[in-house]
N, C-alpha and C positions, 0 to 999 in steps of 0.2 A: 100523393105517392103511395098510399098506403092501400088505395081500391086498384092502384093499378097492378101493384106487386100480388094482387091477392086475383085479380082477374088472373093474372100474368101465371099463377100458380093452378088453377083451374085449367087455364090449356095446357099446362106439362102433365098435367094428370092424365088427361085425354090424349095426349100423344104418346104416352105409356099403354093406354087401353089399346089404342089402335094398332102400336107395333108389339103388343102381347098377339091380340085375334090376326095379324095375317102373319106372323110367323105360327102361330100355332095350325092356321089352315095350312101352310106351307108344309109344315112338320108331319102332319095327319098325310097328306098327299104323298110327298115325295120315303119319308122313313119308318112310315106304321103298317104293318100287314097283323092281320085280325088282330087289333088290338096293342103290339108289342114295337117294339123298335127294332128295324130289322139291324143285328151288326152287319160289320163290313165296309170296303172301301165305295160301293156303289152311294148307301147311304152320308158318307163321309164328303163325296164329291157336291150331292146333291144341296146338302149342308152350306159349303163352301161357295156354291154358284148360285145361291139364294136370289132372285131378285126384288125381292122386299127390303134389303135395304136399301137400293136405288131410290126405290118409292119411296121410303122413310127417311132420305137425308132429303128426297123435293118436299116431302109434307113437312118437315121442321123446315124449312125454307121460306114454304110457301102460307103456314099455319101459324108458327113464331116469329120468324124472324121479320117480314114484312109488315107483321101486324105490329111488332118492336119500332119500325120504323113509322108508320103511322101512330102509334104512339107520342114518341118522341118530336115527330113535325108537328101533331096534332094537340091533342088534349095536355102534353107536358109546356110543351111553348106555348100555346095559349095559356096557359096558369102563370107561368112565369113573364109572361106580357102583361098579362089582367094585375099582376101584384105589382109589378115596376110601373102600370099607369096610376095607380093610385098613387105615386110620389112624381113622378116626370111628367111633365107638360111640352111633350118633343112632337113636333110632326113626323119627325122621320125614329118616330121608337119601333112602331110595329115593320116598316120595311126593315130597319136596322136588325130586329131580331128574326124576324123570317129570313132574312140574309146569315146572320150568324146561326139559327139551327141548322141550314141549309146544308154551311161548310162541315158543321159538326158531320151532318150525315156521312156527307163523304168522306170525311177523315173514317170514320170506322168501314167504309168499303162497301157504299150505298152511291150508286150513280143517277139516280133517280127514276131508273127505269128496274133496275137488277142488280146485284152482289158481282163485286167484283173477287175475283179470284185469288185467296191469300187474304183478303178486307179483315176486321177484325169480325163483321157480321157473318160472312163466308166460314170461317173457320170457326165459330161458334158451331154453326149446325153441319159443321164438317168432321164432328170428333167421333173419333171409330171406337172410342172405348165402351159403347154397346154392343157395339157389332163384336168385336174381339173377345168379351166376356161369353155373349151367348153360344157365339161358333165353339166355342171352347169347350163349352158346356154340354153341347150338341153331340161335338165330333166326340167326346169323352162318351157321353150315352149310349155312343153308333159302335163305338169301340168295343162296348161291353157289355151292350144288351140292356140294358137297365130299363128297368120298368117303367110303365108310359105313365104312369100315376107318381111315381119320385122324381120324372123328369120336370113333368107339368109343373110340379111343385117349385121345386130348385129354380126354375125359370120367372115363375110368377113372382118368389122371393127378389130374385136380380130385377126386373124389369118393374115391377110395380110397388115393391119394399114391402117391409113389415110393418108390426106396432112399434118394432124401437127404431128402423131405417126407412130413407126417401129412396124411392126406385129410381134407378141408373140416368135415367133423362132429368127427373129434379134435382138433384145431386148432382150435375154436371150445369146446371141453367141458373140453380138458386145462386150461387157466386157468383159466377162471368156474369150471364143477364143484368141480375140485381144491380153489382157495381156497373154494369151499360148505362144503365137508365138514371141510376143516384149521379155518377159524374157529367154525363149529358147536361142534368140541372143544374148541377154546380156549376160546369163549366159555361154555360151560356149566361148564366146570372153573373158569372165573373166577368163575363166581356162586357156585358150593360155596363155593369159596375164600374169598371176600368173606364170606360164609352161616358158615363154621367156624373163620374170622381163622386161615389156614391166611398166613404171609407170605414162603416160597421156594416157588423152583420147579426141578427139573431141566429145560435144554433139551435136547430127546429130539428123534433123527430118523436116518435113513440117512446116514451118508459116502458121496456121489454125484459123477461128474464133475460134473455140472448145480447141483452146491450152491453156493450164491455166499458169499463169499471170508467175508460178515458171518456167515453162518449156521452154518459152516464152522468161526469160531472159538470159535464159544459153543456146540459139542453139548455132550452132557454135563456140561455144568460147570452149576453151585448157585449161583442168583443170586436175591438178594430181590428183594422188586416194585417197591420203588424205584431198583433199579438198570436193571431192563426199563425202569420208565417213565423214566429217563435216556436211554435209549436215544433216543426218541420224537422228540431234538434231533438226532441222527444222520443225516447221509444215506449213502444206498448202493442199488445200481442194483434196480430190480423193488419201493422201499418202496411201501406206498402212502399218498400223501398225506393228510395228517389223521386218518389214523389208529394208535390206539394200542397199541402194540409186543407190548402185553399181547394181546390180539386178535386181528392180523396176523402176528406174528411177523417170518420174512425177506421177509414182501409178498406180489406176486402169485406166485402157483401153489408159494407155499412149504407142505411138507406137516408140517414139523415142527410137534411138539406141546411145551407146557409141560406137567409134572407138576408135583402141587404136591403140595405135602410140607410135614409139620411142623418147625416149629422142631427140635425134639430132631435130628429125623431128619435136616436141612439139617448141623448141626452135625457129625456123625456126616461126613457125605458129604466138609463140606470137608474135614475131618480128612483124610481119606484121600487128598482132592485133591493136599493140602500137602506128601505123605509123600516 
């Protein structure tokens, strides 16, 4: 999980570069004469009918989001098959779980060809609050003349962040996405589970400063499923409401995973916990 969220961060960087350079070609073309911003409402329209963001919600479409779902069918179910063969001896594991990521996809609004409309994958790289921020920013410059060297700047800040902030497309991906991909595993390792009456789990995940304080004290450690679903009465900061502990984990943008394990093998583990 931890190469994929880190790949997965390397392409939002890169869809920040790209929709920095063709709005900034847009910006040069359509509102700069020798050098300046020209005010006015001519520049203002220009701004507004941009078509780089067309191009920029297909490129997070066709750049993130699809590669989210090869992901997810691919390399993430494959690990979560590869770890459930080494306890179950099923003929029917690997159909069983290629059937159940399958469904997974579609519930988030992956038909297996394209994004359905409203999906939860669709409205991930459907959010206008780049677009709103920078038009704003724009139409503000166009308004008042402002110089093409404090515009650039202001822009570069939004769109690709500082030393202390993530630029507008990571900050929008690093939650939603992360928690996509962490409950996908959960969830599909819960169906096995459910599927092979598998009833512990190891909680698995990186020791991180960003780890909160609930997540923090349950890595590693072997807990049945009715002690997760105890959990479910619990509060602590980032849960997310009404949903269950078995599925969410530490909440939003937590990336840890439950493994789930056999009796025999739970036993085994606390053992050793005890020691």
């Amino acid at each position: 999980m931890e190469r994929i969220l880190s790949d997965f961060e390397s392409r939002l960087r890169r869809s920040q570069e790209w929709l920095f350079n063709a709005l900034w070609e847009d910006v040069l073309k359509k509102i700069v004469v020798d050098g300046k911003i020209t005010p006015g409402m001519g520049s203002i329209r220009a701004i507004n009918t941009s078509p780089v963001w067309g191009r920029y919600y297909r490129y997070l479409r066709d750049e993130i989001a699809f590669w989210m779902v090869e992901i997810m069918g691919g390399k993430l179910t494959d690990s979560i098959l590869d770890f459930f063969s080494l306890q179950i001896s099923s003929t029917d594991l690997e159909p069983r779980t290629r059937a159940a990521a399958n469904s997974l996809l579609t519930s988030l609004g992956y038909d297996g060809e394209k994004f359905v409309e409203n999906g939860t994958l669709y409205a991930l790289t459907s959010d206008r609050t780049a677009e709103r921020k920078i038009k704003a920013l724009a139409i503000a410059a166009a308004a008042s003349g402002k110089s093409l060297k404090t515009f650039k700047k202001e822009m570069t800040t939004i769109i690709k962040g500082d030393a202390q902030n993530l630029g507008i497309v990571e900050r929008h991906f690093q939650t939603n996405a992360n928690t996509a991909f962490a409950e996908f595993d959960r969830s599909l390792s819960l169906q096995l589970a459910d599927k092979y009456k598998m009833n512990h789990v190891i909680w698995s995940g990186p020791k991180m400063t960003t780890s909160r304080g609930f997540c923090m004290a349950r890595k590693g450690k072997v807990f049945h499923r009715d002690e997760i679903r105890a959990m479910d009465n619990l509060q602590w900061t980032g849960k997310i409401p009404g949903q269950s502990t078995l599925i969410s984990a530490g909440g939003y943008n937590c990336s840890d995973i439950l493994l789930w394990i056999t009796d025999e093998l739970a036993e085994i583990k606390k053992a050793e916990q005890a020691e």
